[in-house]
SERO-4910 file (N, C-alpha, C, O; in steps of 0.05 Angstrom, whole numbers):
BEGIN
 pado doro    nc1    nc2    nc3   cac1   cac2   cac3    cc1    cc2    cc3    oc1    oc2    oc3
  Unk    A   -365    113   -450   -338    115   -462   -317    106   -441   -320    115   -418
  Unk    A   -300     93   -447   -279     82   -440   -253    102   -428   -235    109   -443
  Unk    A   -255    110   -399   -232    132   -390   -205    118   -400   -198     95   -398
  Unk    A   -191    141   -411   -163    133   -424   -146    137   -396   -150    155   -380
  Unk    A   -125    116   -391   -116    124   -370    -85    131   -377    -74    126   -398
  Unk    A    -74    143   -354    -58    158   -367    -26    147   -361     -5    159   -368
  Unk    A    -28    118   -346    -12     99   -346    -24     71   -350    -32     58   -331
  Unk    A    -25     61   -372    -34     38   -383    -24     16   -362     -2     12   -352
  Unk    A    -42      5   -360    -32    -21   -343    -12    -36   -354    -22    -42   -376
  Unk    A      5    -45   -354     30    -67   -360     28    -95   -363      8   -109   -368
  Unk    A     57   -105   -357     59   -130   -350     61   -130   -325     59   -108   -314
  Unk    A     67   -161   -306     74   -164   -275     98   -146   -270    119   -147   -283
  Unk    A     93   -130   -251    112   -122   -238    117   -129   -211    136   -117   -202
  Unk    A    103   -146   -193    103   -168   -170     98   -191   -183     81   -192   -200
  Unk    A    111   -211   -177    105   -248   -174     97   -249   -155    108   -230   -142
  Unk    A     75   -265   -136     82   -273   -115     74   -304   -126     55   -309   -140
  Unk    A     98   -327   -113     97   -350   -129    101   -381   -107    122   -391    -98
  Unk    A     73   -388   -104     79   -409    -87     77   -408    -60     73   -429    -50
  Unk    A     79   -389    -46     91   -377    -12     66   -390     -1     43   -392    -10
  Unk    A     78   -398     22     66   -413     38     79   -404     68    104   -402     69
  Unk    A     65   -399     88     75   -393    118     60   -401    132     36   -404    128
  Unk    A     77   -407    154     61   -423    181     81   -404    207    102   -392    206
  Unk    A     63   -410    228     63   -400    252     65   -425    276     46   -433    290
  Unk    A     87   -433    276     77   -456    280     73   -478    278     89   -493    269
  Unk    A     40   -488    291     29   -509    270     11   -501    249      2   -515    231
  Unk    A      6   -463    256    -17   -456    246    -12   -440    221      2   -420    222
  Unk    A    -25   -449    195    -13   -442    167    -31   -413    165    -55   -410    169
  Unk    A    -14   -394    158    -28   -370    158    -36   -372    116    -56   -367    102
  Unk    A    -12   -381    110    -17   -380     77     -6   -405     68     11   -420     78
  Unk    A    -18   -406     50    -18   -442     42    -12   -438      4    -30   -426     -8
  Unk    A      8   -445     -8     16   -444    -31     -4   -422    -59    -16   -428    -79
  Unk    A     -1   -399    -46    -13   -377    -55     12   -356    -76     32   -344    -72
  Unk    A     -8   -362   -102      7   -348   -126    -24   -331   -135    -48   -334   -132
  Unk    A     -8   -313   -145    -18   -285   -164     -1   -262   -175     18   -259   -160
  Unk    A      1   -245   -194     14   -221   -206      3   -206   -203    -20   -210   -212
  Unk    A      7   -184   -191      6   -152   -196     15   -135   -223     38   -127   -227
  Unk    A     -2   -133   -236      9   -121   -258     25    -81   -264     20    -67   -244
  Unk    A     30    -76   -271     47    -42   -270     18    -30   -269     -3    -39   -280
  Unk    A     20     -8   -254      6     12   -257    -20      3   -252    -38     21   -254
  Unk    A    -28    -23   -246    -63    -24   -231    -65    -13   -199    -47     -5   -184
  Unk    A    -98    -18   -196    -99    -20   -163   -113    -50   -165   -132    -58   -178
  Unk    A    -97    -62   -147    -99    -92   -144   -112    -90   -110   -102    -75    -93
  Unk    A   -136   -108   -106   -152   -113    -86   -146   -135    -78   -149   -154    -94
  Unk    A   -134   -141    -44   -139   -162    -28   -163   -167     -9   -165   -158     14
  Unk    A   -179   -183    -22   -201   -184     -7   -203   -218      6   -194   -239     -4
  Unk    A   -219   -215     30   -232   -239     38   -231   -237     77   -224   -218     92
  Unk    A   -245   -269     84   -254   -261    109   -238   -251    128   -218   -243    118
  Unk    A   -239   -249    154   -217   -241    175   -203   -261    182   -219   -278    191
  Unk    A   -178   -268    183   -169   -282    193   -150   -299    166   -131   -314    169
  Unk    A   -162   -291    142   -159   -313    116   -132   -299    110   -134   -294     86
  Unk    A   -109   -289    117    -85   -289    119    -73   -257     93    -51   -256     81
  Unk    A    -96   -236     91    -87   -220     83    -61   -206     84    -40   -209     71
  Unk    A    -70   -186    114    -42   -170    128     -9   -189    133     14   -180    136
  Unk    A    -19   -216    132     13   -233    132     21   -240    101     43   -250     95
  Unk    A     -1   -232     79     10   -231     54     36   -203     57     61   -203     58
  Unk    A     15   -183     59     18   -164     60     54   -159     69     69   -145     56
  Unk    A     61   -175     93     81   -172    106    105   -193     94    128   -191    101
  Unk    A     99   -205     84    112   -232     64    122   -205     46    145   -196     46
  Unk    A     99   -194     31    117   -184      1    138   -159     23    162   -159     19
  Unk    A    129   -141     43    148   -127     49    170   -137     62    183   -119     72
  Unk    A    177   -153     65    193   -164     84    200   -169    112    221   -175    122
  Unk    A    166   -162    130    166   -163    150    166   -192    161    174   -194    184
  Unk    A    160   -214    148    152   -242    149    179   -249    131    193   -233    119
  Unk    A    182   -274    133    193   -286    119    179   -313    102    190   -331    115
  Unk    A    166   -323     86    155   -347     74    168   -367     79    191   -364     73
  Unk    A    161   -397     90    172   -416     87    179   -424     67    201   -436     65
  Unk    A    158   -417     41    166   -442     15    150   -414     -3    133   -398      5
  Unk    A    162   -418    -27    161   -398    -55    172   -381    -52    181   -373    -31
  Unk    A    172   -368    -76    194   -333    -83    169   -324    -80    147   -334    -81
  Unk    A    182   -288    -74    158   -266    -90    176   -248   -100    190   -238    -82
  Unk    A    182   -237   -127    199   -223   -141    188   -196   -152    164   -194   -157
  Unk    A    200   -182   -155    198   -145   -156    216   -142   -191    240   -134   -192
  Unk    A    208   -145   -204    216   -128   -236    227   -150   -239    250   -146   -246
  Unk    A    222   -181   -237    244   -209   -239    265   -218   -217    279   -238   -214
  Unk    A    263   -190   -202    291   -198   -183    276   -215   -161    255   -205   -154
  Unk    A    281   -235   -151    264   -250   -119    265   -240    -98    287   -249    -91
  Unk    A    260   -230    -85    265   -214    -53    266   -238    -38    245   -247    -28
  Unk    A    295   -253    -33    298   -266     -9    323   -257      9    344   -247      2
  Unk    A    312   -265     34    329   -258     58    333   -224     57    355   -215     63
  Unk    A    315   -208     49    319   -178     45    294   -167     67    271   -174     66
  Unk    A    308   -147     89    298   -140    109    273   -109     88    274    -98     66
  Unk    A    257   -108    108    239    -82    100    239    -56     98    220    -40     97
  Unk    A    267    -53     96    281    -27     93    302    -34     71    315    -13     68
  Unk    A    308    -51     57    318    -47     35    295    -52     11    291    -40    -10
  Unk    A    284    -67     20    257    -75     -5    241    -50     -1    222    -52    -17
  Unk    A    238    -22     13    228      3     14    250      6     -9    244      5    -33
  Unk    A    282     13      3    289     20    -18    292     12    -56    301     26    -73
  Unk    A    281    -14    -58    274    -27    -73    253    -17    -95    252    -22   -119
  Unk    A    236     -2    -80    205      3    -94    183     -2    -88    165      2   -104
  Unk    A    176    -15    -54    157    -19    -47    165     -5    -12    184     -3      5
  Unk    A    138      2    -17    127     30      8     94     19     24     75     20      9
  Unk    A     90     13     44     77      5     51     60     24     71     76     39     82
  Unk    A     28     30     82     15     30    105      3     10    115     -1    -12    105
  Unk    A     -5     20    141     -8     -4    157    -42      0    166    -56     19    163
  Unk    A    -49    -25    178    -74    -24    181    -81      4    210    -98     22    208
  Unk    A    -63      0    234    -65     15    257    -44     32    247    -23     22    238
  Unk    A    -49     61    249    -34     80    242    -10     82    260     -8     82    285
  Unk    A      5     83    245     38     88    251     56    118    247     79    123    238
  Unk    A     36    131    257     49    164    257     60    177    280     49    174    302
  Unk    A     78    188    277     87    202    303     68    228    317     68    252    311
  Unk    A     58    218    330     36    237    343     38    260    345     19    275    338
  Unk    A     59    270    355     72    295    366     87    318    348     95    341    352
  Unk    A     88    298    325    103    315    291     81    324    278     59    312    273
  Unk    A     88    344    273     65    356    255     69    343    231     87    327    226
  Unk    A     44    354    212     35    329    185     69    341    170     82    321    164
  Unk    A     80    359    165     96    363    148    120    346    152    134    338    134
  Unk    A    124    340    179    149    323    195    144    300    189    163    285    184
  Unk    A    118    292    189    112    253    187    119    250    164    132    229    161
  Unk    A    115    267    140    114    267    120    148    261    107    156    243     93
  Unk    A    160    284    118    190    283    118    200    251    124    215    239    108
  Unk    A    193    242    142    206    215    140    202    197    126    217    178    126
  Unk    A    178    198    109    192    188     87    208    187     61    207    170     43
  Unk    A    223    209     63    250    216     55    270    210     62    290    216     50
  Unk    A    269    197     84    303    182     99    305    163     83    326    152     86
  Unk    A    286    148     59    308    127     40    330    150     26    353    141     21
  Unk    A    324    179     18    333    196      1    352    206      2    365    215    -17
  Unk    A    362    206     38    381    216     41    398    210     44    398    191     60
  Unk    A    425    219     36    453    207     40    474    219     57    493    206     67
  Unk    A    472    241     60    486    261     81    495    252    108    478    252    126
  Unk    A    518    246    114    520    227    143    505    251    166    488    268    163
  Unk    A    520    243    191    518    246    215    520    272    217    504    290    220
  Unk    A    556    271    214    569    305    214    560    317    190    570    340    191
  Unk    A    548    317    174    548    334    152    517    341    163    519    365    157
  Unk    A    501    341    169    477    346    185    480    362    215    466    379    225
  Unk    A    501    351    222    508    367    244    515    393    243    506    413    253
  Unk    A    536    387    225    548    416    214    538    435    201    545    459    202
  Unk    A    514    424    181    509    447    170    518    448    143    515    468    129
  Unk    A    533    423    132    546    419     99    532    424     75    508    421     71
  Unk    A    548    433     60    528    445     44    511    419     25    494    422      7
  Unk    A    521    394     36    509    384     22    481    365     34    465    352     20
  Unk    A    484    369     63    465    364     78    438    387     73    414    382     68
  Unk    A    448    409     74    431    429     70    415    426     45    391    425     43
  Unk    A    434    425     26    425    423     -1    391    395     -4    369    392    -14
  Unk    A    415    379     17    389    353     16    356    359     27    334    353     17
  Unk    A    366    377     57    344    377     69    329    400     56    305    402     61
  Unk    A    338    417     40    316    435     21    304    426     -8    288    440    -22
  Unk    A    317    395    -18    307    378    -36    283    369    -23    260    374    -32
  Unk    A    286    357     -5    264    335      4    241    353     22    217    347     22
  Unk    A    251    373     33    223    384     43    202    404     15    178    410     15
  Unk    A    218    408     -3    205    417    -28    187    388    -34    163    390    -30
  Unk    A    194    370    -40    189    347    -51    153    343    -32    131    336    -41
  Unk    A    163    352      2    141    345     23    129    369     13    118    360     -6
  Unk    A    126    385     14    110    409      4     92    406    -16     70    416    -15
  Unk    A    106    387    -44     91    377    -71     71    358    -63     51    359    -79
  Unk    A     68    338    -42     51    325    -39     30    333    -14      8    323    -14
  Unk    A     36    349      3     20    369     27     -2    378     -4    -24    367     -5
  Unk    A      3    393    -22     -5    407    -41    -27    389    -46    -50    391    -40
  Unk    A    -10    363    -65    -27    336    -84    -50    326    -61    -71    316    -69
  Unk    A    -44    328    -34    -67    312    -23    -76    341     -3    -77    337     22
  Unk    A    -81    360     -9    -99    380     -8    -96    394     28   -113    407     40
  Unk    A    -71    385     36    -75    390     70    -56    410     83    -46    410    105
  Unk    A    -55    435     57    -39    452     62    -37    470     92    -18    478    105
  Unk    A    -64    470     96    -82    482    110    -72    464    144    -70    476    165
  Unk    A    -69    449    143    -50    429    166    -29    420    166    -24    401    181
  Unk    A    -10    432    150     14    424    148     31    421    171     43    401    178
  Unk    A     29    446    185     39    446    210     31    439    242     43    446    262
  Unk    A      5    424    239    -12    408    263      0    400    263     18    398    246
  Unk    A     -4    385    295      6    361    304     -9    331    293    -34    330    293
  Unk    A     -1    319    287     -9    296    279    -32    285    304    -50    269    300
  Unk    A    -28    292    321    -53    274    355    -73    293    344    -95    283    350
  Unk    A    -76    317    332   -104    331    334   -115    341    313   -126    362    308
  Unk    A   -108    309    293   -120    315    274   -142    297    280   -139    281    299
  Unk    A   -181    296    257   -187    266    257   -174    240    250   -150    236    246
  Unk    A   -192    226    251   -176    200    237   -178    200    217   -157    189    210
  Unk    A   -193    207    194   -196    207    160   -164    227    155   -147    219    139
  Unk    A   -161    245    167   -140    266    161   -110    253    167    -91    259    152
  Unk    A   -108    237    190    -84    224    193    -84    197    178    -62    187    181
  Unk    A   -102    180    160   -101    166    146    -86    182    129    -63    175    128
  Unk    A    -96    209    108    -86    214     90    -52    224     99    -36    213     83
  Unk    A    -39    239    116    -26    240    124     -4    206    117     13    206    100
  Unk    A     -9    185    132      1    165    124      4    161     97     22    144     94
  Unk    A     -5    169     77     -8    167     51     10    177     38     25    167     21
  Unk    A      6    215     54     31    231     48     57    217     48     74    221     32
  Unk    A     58    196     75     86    197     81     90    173     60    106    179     42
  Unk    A     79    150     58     90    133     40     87    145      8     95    128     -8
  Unk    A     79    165     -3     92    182    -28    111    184    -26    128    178    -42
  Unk    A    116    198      4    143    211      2    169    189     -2    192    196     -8
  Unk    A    164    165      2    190    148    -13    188    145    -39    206    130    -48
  Unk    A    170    155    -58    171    151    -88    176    123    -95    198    117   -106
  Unk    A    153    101    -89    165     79    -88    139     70   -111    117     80   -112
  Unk    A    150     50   -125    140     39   -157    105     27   -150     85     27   -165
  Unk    A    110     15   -115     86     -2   -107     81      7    -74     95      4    -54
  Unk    A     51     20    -81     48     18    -49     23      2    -30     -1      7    -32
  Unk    A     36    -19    -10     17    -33     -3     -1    -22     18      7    -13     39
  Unk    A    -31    -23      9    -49     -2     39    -62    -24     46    -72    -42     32
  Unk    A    -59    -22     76    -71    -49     94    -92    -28    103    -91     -8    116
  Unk    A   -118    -47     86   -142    -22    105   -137      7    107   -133     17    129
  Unk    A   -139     21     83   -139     39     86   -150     55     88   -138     77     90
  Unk    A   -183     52     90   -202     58     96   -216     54    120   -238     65    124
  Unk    A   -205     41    137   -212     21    163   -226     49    185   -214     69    192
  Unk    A   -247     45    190   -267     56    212   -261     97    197   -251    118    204
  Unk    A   -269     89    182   -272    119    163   -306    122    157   -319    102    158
  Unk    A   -318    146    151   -348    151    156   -349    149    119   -329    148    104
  Unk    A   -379    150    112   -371    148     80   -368    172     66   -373    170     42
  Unk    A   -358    199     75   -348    224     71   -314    217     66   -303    220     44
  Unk    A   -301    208     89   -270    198     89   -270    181     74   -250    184     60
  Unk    A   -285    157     67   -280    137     52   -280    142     21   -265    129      6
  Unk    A   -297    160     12   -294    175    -17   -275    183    -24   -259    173    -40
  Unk    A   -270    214     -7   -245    219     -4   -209    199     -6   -189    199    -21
  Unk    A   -218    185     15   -193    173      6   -189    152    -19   -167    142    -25
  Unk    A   -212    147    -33   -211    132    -61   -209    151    -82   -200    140   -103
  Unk    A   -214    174    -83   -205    198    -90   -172    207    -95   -162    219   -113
  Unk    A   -161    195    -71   -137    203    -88   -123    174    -79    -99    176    -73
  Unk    A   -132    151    -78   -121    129    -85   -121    126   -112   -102    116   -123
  Unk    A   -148    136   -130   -143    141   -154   -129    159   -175   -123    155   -198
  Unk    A   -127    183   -156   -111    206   -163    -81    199   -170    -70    204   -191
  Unk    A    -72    186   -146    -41    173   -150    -36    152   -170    -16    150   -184
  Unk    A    -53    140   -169    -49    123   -192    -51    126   -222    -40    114   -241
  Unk    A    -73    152   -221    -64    159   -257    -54    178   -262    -47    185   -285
  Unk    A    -48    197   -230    -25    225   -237     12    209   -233     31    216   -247
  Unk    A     14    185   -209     39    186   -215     46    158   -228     69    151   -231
  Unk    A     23    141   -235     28    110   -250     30     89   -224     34     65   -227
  Unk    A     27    102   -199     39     79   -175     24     62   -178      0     66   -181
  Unk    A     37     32   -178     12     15   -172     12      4   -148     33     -1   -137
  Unk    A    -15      0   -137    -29      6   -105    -34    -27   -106    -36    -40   -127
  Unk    A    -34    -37    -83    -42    -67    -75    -61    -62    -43    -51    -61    -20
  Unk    A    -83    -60    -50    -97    -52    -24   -117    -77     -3   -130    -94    -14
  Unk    A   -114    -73     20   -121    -92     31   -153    -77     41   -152    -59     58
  Unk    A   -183    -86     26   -202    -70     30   -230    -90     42   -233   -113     32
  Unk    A   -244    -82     57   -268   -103     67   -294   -100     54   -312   -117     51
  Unk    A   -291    -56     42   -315    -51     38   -311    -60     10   -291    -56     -5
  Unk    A   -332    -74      5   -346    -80    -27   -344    -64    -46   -328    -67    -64
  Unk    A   -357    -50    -43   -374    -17    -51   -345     -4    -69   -342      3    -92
  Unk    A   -327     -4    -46   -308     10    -52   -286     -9    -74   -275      2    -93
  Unk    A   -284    -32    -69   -268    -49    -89   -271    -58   -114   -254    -62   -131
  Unk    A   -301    -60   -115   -319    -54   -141   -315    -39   -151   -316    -44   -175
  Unk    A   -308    -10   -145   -310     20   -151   -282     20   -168   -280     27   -191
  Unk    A   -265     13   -155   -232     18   -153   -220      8   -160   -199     19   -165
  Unk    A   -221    -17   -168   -193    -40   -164   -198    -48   -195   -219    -52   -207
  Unk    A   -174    -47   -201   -179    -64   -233   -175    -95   -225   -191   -110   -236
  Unk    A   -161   -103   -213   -172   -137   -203   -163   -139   -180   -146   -128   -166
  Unk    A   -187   -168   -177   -175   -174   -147   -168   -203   -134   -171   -223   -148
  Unk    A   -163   -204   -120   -151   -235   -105   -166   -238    -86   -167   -221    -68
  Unk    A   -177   -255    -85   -193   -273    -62   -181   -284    -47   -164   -298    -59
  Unk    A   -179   -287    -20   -159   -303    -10   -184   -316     22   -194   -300     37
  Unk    A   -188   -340     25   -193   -355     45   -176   -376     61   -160   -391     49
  Unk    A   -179   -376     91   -149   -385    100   -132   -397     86   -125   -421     84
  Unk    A   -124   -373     73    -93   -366     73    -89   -379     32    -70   -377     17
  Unk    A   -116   -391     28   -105   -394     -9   -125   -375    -22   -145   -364    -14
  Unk    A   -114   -377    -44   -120   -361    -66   -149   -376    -74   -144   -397    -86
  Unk    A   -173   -372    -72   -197   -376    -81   -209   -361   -113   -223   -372   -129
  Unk    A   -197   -334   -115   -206   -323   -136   -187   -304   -145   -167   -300   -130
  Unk    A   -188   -295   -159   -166   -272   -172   -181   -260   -206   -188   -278   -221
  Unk    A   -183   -243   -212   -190   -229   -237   -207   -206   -229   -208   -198   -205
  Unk    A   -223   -191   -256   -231   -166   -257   -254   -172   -224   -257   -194   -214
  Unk    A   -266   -144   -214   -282   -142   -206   -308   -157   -209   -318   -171   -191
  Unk    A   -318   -153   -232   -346   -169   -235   -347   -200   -236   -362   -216   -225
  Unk    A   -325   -204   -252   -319   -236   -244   -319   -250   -221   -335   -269   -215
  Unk    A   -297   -239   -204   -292   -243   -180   -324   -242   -157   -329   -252   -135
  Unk    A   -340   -225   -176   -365   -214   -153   -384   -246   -155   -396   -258   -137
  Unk    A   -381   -254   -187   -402   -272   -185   -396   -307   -190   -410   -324   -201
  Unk    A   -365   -310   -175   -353   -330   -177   -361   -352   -152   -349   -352   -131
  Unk    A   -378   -367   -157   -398   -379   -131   -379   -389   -104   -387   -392    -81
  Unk    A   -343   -396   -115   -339   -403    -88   -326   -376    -68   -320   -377    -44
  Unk    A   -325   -353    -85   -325   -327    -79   -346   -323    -57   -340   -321    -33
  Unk    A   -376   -322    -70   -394   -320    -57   -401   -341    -27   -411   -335     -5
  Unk    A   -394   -362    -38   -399   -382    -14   -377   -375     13   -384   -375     36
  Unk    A   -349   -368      2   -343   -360     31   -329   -334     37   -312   -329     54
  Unk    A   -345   -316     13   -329   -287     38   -368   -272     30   -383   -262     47
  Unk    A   -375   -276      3   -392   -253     -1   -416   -254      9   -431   -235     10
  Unk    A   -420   -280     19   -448   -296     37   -477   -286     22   -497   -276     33
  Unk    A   -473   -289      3   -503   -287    -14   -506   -314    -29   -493   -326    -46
  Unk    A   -530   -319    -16   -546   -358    -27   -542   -357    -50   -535   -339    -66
  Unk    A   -548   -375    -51   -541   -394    -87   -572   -389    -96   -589   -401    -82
  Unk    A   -579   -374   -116   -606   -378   -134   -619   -398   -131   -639   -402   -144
***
């Protein structure tokens, strides 16, 4: 039987259309189009080097593309830095964890609520009631997801002494905490045992049919993208080789010939 899900997949809610970047002389992406549709988990797969994580950084705005749009609900994201396109609807992790070591998981978490807040300087300083008001919104808000990803129990660690499966999820926490429409995971599974790696497909799936987010994940293991992803993109230096459901994609021969390395019959 067919699981009903409890946010139907959509139409595109990413373009990416044409984009092409170089370094250089050296083309990291070469006139690469595909859609992300509402509410899937969309898989970037392919070899090392074949220009994933600088997709990745194109749609957030860490890169800039030489040539094509990539647009968010029809609008194009050009010349828009990575802190307005957060505030936009897209929330990103990174492949090497980017947590403040020394904040406990509830604090890492909290920052990602600084798109949320509006309260200046002095009104934080002081004590305004409307600063106050903010910072007991948003740490309720951090509390609802400490809860959703089960780490009540470490809320107040330091982030340095946790494992690494635990500060993965932590990162997770924090990009919830911007409530953003799309979140991109670069490797989010990266050097996780296959205990952590469950786990965290566990509530990659969780989020996606408890809050509708749709996920764009950058993944190596198979196993796991097969499992997960309602489609995916192939990408070898730097173009688009394949794109559709899972099983397609598995038995698409130039798929196979250069990322999946299983002979031809």
């Amino acid at each position: 039987m067919t699981q009903v899900r409890s946010f139907p997949i959509g139409s595109p809610i990413l373009e990416v259309k044409n984009i092409s970047l170089s370094f250089g002389g050296v083309k990291a992406i070469t006139n690469t189009s595909f859609n992300v549709l509402k509410h899937e988990i969309r898989a970037i797969i392919g070899p090392n080097g074949a220009g994933k994580s600088s997709l990745l950084n194109c749609i957030n705005g860490i890169y800039k593309p030489q040539e094509g749009t990539i647009a968010l609900n029809g609008e194009v994201l050009e010349k828009i830095s990575p802190n307005i396109i957060a505030r936009k609807g897209i929330s990103r992790t990174f492949q090497n964890l980017a947590l403040f070591k020394r904040m406990s998981v509830i604090d890492n978490i909290l920052v990602g609520r600084k798109l949320h807040m509006t309260a200046n300087f002095l009104q934080v300083a002081l004590q305004l009631p409307k600063a106050m008001r903010e910072e007991r919104e948003n740490r309720e808000k951090c509390e609802e997801i400490v809860d959703f990803l089960e780490i009540a129990d470490i809320r107040d660690t330091p982030v340095a002494r946790l494992p690494y499966g635990l500060q993965k999820k932590v990162e997770l926490g924090r990009a919830l905490a911007t409530e953003a429409e799309i979140l991109l995971l670069d490797e989010p599974m990266a050097g996780m045992n296959v205990e952590e790696k469950r786990e965290m497909c566990r509530f990659i799936l969780k989020v996606n049919d408890e809050f509708g987010t749709t996920m764009v994940l950058i993944e190596h293991d198979m196993g796991v993208v097969m499992d997960i992803s309602d489609n995916v993109v192939v990408l070898d230096y730097g173009k688009v080789i394949g794109d559709g459901p899972p099983d397609e994609v598995r038995s698409d021969q130039a798929v196979i010939d250069a990322y999946l390395g299983v002979a031809h019959d």
